[in-house]
Backbone as CSV, one residue per row, in Angstrom:
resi,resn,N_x,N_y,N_z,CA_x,CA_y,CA_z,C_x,C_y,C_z
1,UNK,94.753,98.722,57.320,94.707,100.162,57.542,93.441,100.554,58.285
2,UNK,92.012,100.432,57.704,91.073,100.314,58.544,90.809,99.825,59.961
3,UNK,91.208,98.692,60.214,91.501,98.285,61.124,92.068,98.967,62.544
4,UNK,93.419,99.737,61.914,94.418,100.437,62.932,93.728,101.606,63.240
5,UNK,92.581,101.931,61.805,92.330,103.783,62.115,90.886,103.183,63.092
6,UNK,90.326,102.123,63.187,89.247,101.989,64.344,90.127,101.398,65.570
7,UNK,91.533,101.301,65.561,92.189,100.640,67.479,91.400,102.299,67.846
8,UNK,92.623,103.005,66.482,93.021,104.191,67.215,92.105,105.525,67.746
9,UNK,90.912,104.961,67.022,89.596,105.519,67.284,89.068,105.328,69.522
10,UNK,88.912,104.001,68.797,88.249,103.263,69.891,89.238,103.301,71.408
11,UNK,90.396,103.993,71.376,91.486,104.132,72.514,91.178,105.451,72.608
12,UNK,90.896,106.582,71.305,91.116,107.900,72.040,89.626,107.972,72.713
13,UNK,88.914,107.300,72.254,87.334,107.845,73.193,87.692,106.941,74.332
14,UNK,87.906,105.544,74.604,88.156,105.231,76.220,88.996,106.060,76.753
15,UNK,90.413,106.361,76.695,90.989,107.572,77.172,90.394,108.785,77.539
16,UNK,89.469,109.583,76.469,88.762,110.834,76.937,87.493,110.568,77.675
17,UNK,86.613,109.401,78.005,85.611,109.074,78.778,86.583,109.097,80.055
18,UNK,87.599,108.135,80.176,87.951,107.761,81.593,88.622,109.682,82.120
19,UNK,89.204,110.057,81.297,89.772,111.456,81.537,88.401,112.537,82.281
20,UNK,87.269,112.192,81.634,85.838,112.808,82.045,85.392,112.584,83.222
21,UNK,85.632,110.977,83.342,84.579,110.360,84.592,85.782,110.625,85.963
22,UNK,87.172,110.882,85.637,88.273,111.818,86.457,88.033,112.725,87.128
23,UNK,87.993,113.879,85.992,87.756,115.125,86.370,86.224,115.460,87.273
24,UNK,85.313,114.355,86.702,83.998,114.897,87.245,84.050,114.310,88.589
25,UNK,84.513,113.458,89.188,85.022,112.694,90.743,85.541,113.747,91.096
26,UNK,86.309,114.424,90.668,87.446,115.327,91.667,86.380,116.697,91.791
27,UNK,86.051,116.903,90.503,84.601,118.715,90.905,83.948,118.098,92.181
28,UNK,83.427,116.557,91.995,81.999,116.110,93.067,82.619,116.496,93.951
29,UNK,83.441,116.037,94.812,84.121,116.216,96.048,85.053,117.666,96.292
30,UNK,84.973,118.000,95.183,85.433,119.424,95.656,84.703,120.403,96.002
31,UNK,82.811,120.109,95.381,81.716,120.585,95.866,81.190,120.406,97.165
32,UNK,81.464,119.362,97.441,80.982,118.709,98.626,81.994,119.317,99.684
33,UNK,83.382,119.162,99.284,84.381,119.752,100.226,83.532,121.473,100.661
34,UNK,82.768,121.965,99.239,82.657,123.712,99.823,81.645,123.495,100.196
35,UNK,80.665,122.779,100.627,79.169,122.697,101.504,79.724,122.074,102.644
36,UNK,80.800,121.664,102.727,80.823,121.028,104.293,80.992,120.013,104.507
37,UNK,80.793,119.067,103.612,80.392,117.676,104.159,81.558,116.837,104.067
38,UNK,81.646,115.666,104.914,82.793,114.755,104.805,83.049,114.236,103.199
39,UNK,84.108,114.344,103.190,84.483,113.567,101.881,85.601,112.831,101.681
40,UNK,85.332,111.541,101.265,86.360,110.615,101.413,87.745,111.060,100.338
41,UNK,89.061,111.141,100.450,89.511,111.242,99.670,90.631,110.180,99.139
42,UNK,91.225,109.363,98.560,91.657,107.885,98.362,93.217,108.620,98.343
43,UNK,93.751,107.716,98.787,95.326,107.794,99.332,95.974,106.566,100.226
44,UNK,97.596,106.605,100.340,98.228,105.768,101.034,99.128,105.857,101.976
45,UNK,98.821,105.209,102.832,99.116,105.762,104.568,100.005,104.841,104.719
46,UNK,101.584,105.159,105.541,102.481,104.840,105.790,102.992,105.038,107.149
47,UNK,102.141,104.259,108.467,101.743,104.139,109.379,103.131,103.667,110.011
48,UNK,103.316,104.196,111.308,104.800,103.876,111.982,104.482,102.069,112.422
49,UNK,103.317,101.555,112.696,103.016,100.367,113.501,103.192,99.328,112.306
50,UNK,102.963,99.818,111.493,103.098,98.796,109.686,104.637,98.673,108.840
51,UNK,105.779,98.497,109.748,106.963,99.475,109.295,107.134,98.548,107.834
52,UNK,107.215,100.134,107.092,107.927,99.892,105.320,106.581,99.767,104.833
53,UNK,105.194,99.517,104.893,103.977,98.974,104.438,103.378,100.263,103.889
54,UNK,102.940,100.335,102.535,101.772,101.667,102.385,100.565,101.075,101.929
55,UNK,99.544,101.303,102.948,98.120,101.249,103.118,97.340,101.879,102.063
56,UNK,97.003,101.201,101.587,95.398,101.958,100.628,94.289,102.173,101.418
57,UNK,93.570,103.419,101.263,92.771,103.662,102.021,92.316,104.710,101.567
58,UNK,90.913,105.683,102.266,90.572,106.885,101.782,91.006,107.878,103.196
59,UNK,91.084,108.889,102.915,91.325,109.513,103.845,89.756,110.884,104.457
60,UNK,89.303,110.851,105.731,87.773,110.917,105.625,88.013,112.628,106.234
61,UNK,88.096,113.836,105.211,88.242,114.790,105.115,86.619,115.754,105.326
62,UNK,86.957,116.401,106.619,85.055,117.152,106.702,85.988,118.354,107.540
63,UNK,84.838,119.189,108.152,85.003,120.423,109.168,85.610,120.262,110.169
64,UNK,85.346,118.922,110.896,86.115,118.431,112.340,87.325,118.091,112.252
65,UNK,88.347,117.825,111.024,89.166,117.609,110.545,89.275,116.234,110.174
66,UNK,90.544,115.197,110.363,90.624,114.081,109.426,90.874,112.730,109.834
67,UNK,90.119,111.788,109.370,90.176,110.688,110.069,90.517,109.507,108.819
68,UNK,90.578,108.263,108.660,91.042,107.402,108.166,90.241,106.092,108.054
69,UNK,90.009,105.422,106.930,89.450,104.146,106.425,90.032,103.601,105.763
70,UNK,90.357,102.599,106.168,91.656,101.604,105.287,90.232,100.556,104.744
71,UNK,91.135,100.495,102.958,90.322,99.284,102.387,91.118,98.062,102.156
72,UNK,92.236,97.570,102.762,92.816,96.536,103.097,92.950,95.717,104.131
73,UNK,92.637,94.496,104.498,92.573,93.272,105.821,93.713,93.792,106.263
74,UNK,94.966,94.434,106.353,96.295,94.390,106.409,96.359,95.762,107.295
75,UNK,95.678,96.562,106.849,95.510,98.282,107.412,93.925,98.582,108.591
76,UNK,93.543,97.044,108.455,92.318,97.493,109.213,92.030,97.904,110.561
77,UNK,93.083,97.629,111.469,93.526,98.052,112.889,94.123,99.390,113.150
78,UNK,94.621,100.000,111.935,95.187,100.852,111.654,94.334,102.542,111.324
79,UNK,94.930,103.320,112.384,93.848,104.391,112.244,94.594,105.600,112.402
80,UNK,94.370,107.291,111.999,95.203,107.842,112.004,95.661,108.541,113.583
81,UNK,96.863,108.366,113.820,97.334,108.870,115.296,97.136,109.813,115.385
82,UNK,95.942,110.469,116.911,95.930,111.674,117.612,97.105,112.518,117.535
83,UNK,96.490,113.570,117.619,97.949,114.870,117.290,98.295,115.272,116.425
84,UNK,98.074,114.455,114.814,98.729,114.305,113.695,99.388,115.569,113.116
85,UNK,100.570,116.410,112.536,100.521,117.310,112.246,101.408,117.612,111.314
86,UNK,101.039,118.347,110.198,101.982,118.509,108.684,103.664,118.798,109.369
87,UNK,104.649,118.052,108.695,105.910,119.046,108.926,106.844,119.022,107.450
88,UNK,106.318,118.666,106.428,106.898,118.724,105.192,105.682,118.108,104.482
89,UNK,106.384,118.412,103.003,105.523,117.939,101.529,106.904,117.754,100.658
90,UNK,106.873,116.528,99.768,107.379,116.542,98.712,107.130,114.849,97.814
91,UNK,108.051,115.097,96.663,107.245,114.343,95.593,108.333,112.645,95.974
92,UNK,107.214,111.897,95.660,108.187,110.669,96.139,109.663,110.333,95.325
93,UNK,110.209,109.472,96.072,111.856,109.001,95.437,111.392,107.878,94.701
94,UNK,112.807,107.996,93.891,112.353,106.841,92.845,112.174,105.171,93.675
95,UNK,112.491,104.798,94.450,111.855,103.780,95.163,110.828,103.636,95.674
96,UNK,110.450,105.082,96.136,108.976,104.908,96.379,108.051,104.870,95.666
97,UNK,108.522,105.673,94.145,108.284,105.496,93.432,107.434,104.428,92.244
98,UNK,108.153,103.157,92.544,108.311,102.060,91.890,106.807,101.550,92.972
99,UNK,106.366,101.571,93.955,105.225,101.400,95.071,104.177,101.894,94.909
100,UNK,104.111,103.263,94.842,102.894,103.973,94.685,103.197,104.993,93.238
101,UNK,102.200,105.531,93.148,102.031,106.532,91.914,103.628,107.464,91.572
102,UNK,103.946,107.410,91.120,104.999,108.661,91.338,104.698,110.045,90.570
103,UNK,103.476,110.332,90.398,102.619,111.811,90.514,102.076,111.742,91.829
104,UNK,101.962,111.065,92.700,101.305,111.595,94.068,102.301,112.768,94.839
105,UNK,101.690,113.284,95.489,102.726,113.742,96.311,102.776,113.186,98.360
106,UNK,103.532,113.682,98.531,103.833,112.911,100.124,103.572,113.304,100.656
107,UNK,102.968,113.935,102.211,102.617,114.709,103.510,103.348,114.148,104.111
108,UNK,104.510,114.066,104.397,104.814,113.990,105.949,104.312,114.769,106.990
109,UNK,103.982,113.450,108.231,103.656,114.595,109.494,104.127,113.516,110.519
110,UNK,104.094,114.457,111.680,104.727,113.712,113.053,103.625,113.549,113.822
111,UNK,103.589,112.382,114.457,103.025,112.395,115.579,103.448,111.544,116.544
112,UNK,102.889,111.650,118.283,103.616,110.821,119.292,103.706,109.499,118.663
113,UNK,103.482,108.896,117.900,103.697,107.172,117.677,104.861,107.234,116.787
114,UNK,105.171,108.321,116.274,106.034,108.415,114.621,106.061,109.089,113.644
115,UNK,106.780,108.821,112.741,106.193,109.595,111.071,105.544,109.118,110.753
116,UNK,104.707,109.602,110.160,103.244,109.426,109.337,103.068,109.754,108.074
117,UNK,103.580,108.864,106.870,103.322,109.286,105.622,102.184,109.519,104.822
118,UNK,101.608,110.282,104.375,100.430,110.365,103.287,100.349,110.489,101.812
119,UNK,100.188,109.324,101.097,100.617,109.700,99.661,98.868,110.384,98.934
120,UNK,98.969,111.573,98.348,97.674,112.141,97.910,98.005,112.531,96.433
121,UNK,97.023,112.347,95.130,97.136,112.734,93.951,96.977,114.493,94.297
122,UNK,98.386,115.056,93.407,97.660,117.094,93.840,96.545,117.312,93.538
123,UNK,95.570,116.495,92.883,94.601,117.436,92.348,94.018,117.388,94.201
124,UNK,94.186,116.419,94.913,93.200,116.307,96.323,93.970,116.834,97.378
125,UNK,95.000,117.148,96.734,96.379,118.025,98.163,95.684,119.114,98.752
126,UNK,94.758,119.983,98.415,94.355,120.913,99.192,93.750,120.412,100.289
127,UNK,92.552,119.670,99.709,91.333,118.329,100.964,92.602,118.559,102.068
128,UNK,93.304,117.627,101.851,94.352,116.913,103.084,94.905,117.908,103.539
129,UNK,95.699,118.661,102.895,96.617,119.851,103.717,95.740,120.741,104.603
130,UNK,93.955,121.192,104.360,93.371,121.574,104.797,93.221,120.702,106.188
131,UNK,92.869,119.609,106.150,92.533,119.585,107.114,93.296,118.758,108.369
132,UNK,94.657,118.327,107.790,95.822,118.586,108.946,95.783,119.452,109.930
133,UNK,95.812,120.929,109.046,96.217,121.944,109.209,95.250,122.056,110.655
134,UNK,93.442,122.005,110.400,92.768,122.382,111.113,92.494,121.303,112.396
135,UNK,93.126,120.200,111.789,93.191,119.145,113.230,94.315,119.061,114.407
């Protein structure tokens, strides 16, 4: 009995630390987003040249609008296509599902090379939609 009442101890404080050190990542960069400054935001890019492949990467969100850093050997040639521009949002299918998060949500956008998928957690959907919008 002791035993189970210290798992169940010792899970709800890792749970509410990692829930903390969450939320306080997403304020940092949402501060930084209102002073201006570039801020990386982590997401997965579904690049027309990579067909079927989703890229891990951050996505590099500032005033000039948005550019791209892949943290995979696989995505490293890979950069976001000139022009880029929102033409839908919605939440992934269950196949895509099974790939990436299925709380992210999707950006589709077009550009001359193709569709261009963006998978972003909502709490960072504003970052990105912002600065589509302004690129």
């Amino acid at each position: 009995m002791n035993a189970e009442v210290i798992e169940l101890v010792v899970v709800l404080a890792a749970g509410g630390l990692t829930a903390w050190l969450l939320r306080r990542k997403v304020r940092q960069r949402a501060d930084s987003a209102a002073e201006g400054d570039v801020i990386k935001v982590p997401c997965l890019l579904r690049h027309p040249s990579q067909e079927g492949r989703w890229l891990r990467g951050r996505l590099l969100v500032g005033p000039s609008g948005a550019g791209s850093e892949p943290r995979t050997r696989a995505g490293a040639a890979v950069s976001l296509p000139e022009g880029l521009r929102q033409v839908g949002m919605r939440s992934p299918s269950w196949r895509e599902a099974m790939k990436i998060n299925g709380g992210c949500r999707i950006v589709e956008c077009s550009s001359p090379e193709g569709p261009v998928l963006v998978a972003v957690m909502p709490n960072e959907l504003g970052h990105v939609l912002t600065a589509l919008n302004s690129s």
